[in-house]
LOTOR-351016 format. One record per atom (N, C-alpha, C, CB): residue in one letter; x, y negated, z. Coordinates in nm, 3 decimals. Each point is the difference from the previous one (the first is absolute). Glycine has a CB too. Example, Ala and Ser with C-alpha at 12.3 -4.5 7.8 and 13.67 -1.06 7.14 Angstrom:
// LOTOR-351016
   lofi         u         v         w
      A     1.319     0.569     0.780
      A    -0.089    -0.119     0.000
      A     0.090    -0.120     0.000
      A    -0.189     0.117     0.125
      S     0.154    -0.222    -0.197
      S     0.082    -0.119     0.006
      S    -0.077    -0.109     0.073
      S     0.118     0.063    -0.215
This chain:
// LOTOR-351016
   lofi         u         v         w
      X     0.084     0.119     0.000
      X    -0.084    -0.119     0.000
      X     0.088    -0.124     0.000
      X    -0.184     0.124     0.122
      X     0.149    -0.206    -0.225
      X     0.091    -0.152    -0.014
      X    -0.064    -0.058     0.175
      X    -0.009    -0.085    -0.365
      X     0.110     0.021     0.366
      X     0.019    -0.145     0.141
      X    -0.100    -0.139    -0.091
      X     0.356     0.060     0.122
      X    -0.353    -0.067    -0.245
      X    -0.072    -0.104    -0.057
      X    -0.119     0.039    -0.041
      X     0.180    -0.097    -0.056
      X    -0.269    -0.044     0.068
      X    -0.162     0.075    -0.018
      X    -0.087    -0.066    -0.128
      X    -0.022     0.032     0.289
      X    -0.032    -0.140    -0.338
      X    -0.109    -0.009    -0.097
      X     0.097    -0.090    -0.085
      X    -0.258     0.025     0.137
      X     0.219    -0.074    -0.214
      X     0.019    -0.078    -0.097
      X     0.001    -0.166     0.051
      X    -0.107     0.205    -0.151
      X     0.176    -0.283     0.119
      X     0.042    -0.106     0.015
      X    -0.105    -0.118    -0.068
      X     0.238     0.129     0.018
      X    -0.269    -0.198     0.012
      X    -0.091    -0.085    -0.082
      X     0.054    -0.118     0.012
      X    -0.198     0.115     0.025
      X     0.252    -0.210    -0.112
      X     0.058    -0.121    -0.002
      X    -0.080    -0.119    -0.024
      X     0.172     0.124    -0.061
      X    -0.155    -0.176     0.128
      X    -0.147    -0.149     0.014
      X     0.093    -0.147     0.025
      X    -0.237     0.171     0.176
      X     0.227    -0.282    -0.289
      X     0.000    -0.136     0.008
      X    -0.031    -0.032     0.130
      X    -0.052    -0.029    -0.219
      X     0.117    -0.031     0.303
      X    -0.062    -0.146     0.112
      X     0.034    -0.097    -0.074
      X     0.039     0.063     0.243
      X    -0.098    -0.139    -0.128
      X    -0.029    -0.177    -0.087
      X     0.183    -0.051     0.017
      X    -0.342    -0.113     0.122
      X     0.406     0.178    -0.057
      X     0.134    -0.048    -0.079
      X     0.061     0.010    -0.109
      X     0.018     0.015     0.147
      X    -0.074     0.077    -0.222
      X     0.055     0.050    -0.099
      X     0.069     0.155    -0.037
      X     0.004    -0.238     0.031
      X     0.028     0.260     0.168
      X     0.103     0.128    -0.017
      X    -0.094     0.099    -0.015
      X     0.203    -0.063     0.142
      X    -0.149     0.176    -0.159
      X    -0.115     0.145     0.083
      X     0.031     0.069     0.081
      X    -0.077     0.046    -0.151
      X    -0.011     0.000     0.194
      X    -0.037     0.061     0.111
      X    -0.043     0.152     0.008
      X    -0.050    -0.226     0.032
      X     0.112     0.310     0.040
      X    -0.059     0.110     0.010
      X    -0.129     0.006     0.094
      X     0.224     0.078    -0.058
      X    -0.316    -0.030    -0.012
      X    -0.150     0.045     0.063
      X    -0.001     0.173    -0.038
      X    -0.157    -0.275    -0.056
      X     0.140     0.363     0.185
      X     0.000     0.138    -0.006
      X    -0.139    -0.004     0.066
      X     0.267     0.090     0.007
      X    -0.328     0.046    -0.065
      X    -0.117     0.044     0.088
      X     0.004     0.133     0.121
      X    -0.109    -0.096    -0.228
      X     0.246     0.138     0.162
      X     0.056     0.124     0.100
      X     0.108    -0.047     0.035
      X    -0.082     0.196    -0.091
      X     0.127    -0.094     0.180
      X     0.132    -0.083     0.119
      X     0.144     0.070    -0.158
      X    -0.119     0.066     0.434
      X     0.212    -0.172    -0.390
      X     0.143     0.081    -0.071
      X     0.023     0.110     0.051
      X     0.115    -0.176    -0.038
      X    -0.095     0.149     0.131
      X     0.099     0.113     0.096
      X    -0.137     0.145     0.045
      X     0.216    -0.263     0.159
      X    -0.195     0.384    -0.181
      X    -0.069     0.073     0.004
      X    -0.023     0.036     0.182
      X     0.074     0.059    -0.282
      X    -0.191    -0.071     0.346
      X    -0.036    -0.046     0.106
      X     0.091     0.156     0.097
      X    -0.283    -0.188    -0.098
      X     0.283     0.321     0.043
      X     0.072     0.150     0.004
      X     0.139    -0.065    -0.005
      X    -0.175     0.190    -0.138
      X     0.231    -0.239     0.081
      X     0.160     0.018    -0.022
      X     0.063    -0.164     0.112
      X    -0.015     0.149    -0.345
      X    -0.084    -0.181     0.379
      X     0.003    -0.117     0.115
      X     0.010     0.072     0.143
      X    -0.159    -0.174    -0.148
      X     0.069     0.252     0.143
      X    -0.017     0.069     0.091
      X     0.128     0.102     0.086
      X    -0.227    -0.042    -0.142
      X     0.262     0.083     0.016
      X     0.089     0.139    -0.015
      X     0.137    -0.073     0.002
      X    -0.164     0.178    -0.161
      X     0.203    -0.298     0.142
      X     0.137    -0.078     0.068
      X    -0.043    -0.022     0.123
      X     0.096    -0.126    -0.188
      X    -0.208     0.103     0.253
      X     0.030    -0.025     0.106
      X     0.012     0.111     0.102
      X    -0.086    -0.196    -0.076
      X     0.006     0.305     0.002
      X     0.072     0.137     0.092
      X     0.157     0.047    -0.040
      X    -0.259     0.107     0.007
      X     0.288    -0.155    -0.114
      X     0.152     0.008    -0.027
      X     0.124    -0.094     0.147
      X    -0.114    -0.001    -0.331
      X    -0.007    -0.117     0.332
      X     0.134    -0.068     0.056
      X     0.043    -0.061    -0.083
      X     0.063     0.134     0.130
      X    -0.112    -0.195    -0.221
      X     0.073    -0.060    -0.135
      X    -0.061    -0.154     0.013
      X     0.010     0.245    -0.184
      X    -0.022    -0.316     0.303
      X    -0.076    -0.131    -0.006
      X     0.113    -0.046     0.073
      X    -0.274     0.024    -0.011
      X     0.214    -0.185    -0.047
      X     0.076    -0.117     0.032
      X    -0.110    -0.115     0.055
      X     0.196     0.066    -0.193
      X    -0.239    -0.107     0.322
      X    -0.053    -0.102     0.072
      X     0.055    -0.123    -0.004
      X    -0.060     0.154     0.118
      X     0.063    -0.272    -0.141
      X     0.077    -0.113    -0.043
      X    -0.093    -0.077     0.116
      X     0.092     0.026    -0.299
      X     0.026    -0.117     0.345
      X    -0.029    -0.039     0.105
      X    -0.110    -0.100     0.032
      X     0.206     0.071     0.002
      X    -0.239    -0.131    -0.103
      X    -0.160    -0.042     0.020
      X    -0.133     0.079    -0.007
      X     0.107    -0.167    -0.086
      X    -0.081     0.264     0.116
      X    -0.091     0.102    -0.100
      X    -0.028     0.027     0.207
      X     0.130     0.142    -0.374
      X     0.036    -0.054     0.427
      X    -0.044     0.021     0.141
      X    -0.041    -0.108     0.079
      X     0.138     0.166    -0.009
      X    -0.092    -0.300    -0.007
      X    -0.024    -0.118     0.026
      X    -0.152    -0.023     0.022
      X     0.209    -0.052    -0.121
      X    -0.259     0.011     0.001
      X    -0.138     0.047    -0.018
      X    -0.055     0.091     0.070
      X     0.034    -0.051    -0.176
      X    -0.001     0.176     0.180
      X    -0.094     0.090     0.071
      X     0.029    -0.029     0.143
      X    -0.010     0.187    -0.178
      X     0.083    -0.186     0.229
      X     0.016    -0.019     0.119
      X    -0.046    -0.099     0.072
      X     0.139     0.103    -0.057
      X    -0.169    -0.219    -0.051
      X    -0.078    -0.140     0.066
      X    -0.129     0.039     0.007
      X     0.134    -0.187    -0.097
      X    -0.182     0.240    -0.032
      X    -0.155     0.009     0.016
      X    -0.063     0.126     0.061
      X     0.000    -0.140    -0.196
      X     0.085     0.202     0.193
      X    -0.045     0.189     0.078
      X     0.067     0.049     0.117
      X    -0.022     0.093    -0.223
      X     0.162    -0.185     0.285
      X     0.070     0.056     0.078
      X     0.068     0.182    -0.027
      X    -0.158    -0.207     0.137
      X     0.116     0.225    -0.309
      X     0.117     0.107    -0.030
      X     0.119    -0.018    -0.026
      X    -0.137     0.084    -0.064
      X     0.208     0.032     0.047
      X     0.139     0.044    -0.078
      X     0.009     0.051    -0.063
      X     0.072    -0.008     0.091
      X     0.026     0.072    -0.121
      X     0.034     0.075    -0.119
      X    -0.082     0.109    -0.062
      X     0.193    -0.056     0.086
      X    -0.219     0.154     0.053
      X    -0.063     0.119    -0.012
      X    -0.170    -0.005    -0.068
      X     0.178     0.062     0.220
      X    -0.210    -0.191    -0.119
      X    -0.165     0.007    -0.036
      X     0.018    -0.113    -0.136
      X    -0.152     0.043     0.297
      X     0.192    -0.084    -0.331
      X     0.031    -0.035    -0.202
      X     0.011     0.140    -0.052
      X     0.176    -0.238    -0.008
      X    -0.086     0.324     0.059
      X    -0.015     0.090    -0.064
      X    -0.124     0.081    -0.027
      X     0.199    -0.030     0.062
      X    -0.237     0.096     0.055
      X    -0.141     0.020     0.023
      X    -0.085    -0.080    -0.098
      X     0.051     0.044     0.240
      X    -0.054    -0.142    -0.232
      X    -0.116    -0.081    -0.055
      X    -0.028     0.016    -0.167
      X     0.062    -0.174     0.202
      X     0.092     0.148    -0.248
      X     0.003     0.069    -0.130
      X    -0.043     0.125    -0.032
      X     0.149    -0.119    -0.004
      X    -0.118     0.218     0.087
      X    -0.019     0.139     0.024
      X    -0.183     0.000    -0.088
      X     0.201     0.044     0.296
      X    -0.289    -0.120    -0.180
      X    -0.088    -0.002    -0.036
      X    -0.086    -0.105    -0.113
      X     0.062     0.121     0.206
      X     0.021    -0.192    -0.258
      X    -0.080    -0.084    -0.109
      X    -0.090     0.095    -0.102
      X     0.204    -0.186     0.007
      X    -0.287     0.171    -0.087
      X    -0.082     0.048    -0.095
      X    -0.002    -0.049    -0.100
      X    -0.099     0.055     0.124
      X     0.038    -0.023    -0.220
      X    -0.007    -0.053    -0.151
      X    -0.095    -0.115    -0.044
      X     0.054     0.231    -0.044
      X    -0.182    -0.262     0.191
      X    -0.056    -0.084    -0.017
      X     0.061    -0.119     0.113
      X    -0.193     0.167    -0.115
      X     0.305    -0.131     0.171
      X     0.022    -0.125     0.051
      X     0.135    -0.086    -0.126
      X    -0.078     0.119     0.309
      X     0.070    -0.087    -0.398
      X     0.072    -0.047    -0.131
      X    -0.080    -0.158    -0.026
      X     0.050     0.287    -0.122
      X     0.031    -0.392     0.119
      X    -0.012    -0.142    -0.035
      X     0.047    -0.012    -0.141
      X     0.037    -0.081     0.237
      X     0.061     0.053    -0.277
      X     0.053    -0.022    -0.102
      X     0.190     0.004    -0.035
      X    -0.256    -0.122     0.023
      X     0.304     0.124    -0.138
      X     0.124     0.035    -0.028
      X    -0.005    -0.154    -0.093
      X     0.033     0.324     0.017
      X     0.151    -0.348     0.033
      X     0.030    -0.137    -0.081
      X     0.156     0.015     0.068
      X    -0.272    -0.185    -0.023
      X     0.311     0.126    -0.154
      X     0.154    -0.008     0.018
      X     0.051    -0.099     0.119
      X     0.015     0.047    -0.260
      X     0.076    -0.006     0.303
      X     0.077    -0.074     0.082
      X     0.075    -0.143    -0.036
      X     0.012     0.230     0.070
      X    -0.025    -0.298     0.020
      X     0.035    -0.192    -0.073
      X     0.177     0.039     0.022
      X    -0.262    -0.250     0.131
      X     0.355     0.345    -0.072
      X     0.088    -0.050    -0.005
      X     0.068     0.098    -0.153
      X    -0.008    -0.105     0.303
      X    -0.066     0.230    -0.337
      X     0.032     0.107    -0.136
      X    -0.087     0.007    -0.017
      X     0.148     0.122     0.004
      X    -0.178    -0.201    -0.146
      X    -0.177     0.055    -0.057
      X     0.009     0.152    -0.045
      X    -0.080    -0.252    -0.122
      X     0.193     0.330     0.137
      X    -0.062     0.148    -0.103
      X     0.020     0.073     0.135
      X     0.095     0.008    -0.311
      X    -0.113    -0.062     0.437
      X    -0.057     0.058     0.091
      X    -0.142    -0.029     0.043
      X     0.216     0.017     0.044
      X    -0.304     0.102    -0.034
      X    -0.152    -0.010     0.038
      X     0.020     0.033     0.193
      X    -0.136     0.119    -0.304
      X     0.013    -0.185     0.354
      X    -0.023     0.032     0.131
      X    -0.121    -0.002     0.000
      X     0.174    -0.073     0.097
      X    -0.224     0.185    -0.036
      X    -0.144     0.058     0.038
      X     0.018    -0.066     0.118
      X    -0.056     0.239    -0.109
      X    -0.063    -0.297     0.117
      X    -0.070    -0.038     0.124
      X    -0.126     0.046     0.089
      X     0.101    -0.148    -0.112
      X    -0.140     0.205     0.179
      X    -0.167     0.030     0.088
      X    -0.025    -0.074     0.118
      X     0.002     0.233    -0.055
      X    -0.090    -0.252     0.054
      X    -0.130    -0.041     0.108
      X    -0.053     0.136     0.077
      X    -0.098    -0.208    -0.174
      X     0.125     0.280     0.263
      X    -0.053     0.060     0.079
      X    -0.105    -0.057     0.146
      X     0.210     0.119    -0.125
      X    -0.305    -0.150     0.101
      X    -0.095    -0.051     0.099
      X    -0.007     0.085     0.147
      X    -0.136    -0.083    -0.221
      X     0.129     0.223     0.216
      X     0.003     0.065     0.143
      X     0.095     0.101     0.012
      X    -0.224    -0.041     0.028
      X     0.387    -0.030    -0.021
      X     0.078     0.136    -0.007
      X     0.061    -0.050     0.122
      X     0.045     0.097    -0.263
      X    -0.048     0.026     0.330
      X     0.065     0.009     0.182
      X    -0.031    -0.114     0.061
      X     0.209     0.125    -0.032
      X    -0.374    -0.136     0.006
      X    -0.096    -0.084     0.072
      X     0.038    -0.158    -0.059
      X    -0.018     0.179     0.239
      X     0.071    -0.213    -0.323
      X     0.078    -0.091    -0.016
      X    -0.024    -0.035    -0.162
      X     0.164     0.079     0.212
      X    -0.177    -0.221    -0.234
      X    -0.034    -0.044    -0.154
      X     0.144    -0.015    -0.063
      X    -0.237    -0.143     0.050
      X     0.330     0.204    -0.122
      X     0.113    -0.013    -0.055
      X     0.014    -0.071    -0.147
      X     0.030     0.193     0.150
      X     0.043    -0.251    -0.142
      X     0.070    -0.016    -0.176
      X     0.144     0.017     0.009
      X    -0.165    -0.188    -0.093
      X     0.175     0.293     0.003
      X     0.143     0.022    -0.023
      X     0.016    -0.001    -0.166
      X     0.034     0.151     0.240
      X     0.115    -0.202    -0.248
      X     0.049     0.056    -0.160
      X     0.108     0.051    -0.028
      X    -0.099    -0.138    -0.068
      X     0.144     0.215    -0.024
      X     0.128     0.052     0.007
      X     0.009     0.067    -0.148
      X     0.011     0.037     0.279
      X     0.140     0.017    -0.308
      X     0.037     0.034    -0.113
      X     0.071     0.121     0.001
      X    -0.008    -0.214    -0.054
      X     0.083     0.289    -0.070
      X     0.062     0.101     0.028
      X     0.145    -0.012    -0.096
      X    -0.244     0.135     0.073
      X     0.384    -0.147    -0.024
      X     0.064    -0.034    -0.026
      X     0.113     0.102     0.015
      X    -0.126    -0.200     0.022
      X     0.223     0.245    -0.142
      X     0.110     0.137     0.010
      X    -0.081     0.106     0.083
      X     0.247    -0.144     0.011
      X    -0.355     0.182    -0.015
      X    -0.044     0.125     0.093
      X    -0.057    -0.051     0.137
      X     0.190     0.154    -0.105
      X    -0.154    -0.311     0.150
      X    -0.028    -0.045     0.151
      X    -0.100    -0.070    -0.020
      X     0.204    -0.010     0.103
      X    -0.339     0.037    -0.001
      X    -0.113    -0.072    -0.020
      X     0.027    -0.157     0.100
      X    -0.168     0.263    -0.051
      X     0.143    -0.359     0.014
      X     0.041    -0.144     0.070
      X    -0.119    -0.074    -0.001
      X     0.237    -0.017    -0.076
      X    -0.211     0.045     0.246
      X    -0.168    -0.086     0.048
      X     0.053    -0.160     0.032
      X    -0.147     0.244     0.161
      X     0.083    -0.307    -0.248
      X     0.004    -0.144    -0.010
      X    -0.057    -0.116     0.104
      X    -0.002     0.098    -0.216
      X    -0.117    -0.053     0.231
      X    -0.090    -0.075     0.089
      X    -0.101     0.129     0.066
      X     0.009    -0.260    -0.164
      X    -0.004     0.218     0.311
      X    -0.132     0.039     0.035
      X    -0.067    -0.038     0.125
      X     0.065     0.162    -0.128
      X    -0.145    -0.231     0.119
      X    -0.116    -0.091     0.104
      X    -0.132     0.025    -0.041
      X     0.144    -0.196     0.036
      X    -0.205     0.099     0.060
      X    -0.185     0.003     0.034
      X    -0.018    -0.080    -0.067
      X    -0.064     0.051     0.209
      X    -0.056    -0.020    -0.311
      X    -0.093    -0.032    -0.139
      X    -0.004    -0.129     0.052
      X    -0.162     0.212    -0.090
C-alpha cells in the first residue's frame, strides 16, 4: 500500500499562486500510524509546547492521540510555506482523549514529523 493518497487538485487564489486543495489526506492515515509504532516520529518543539499548554500532555499521550486519529477527523492537506513540494495533512479531532485537538504533520525520509498540536 502507497503512504500517498488521492489526486492533487490545483486551484488559483486571488494571488495568483496555487494552491493545493485535497479531499483525502496525503499521508495514508495506516502508514502514520505504523511509524509511530515504529518509533519513527519526530515532535518539534511547538508541537509538545502546544500540547502541553493546552492538555498538560507529553510525549506519550501525542503519541497515543495519534494512535487514535480516524479518517474522519481529516481537515485538509497543503504544501508547506517554507518547501512547497512538501504537503502537510492536517485534522480536527473534536473528542479525542476527551479533548478537542488540531494537529498537523508530515512524513519525511521514513520519519513521521508532528508539526503542531493544540486545542481547536
Amino acid at each position: 500500500m502507497s503512504t500517498f493518497g488521492a489526486k492533487l487538485i490545483m486551484k488559483k487564489d486571488s494571488t495568483k499562486k496555487f494552491q493545493a486543495k485535497r479531499s483525502q489526506p496525503y499521508y495514508s492515515l495506516s502508514a502514520v500510524k505504523q511509524l509511530v509504532k515504529q518509533g519513527n516520529v519526530e515532535i518539534r518543539g511547538n508541537a509538545l509546547e502546544g500540547a502541553y499548554q493546552d492538555f498538560g500532555w507529553k510525549t506519550d499521550d501525542i503519541l497515543d492521540a495519534i494512535r487514535k486519529l480516524k479518517p474522519a477527523h481529516y481537515y485538509k492537506s497543503e504544501p508547506s510555506r517554507m518547501r512547497e513540494s512538501l504537503l502537510i495533512d492536517y485534522y480536527k479531532a473534536p473528542e479525542l482523549k476527551g479533548e478537542a485537538v488540531y494537529v498537523h504533520f508530515y512524513i519525511v525520509d521514513g520519519r513521521l514529523i508532528v508539526n503542531s498540536f493544540k486545542k481547536i
